[in-house]
C-alpha positions in Angstrom: 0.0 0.0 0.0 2.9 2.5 0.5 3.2 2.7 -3.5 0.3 4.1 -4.1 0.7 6.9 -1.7 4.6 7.1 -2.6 4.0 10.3 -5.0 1.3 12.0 -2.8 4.6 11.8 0.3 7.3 12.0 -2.0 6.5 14.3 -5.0 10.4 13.2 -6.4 8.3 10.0 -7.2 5.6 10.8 -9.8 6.0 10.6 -13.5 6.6 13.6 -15.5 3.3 15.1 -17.0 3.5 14.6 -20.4 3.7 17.1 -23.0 0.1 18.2 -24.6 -0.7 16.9 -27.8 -1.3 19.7 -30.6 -4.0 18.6 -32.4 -5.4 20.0 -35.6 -8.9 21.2 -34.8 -9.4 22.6 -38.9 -10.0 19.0 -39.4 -12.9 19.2 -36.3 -14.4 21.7 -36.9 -14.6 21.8 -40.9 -16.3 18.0 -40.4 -18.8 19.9 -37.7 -19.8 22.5 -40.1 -19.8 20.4 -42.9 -22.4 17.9 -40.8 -24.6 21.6 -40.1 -24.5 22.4 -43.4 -25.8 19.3 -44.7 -28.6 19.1 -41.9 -29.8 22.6 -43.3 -30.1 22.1 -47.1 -32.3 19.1 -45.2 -33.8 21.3 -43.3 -34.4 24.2 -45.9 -35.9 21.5 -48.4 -38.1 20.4 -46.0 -39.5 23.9 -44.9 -40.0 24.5 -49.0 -42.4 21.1 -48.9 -44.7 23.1 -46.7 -43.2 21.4 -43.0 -43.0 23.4 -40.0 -39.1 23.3 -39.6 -38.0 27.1 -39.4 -36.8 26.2 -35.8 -34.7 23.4 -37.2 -33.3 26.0 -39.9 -32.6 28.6 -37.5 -30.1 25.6 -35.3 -28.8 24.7 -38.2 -27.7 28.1 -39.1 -26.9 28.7 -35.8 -24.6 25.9 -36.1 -23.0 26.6 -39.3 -21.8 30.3 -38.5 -20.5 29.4 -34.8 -18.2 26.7 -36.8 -17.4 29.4 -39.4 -16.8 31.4 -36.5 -14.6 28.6 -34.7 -12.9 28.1 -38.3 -11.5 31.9 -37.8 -10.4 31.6 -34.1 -8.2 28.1 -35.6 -6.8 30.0 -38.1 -5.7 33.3 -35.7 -4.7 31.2 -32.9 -2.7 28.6 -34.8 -0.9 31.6 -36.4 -0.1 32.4 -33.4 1.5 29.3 -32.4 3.2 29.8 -35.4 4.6 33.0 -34.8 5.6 31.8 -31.3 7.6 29.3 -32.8 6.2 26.6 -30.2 
């Protein structure tokens, strides 16, 4: 029992924390807004045959322009890593 409380008494003991794991989120979120765009020309076709699915349009929009939106902050903030040199 005295190894599993060895690195909360000794902190000399843990493991190093490993290094974070950059991970290309164009990939995430283009596949996201791709999937929101789809589900609207669904949705917008199906409010032209006379359904009631303008809330369904207006999510799917919703979730097409925050993934736009999360598209630009990728962009800026991996030019920044960039630029860092990281």
């Amino acid at each position: 029992m005295t190894m599993k409380f060895a690195p909360i008494i000794d902190p000399a003991v843990r493991k190093p924390t490993p290094k974070p794991v950059r991970v290309d989120l164009r990939k995430v979120f283009g596949i996201g807004t791709g999937l929101w765009a789809v589900a609207l020309i669904v949705a917008l076709i199906l409010t032209t045959l006379d359904h009631d699915f303008e809330p369904l349009v207006i999510m799917c929009s919703s979730g097409v322009i925050i993934g736009l939106l999360l598209l630009i902050w990728e962009f800026f903030d991996r030019w920044d890593y960039r630029r860092l040199g990281l």
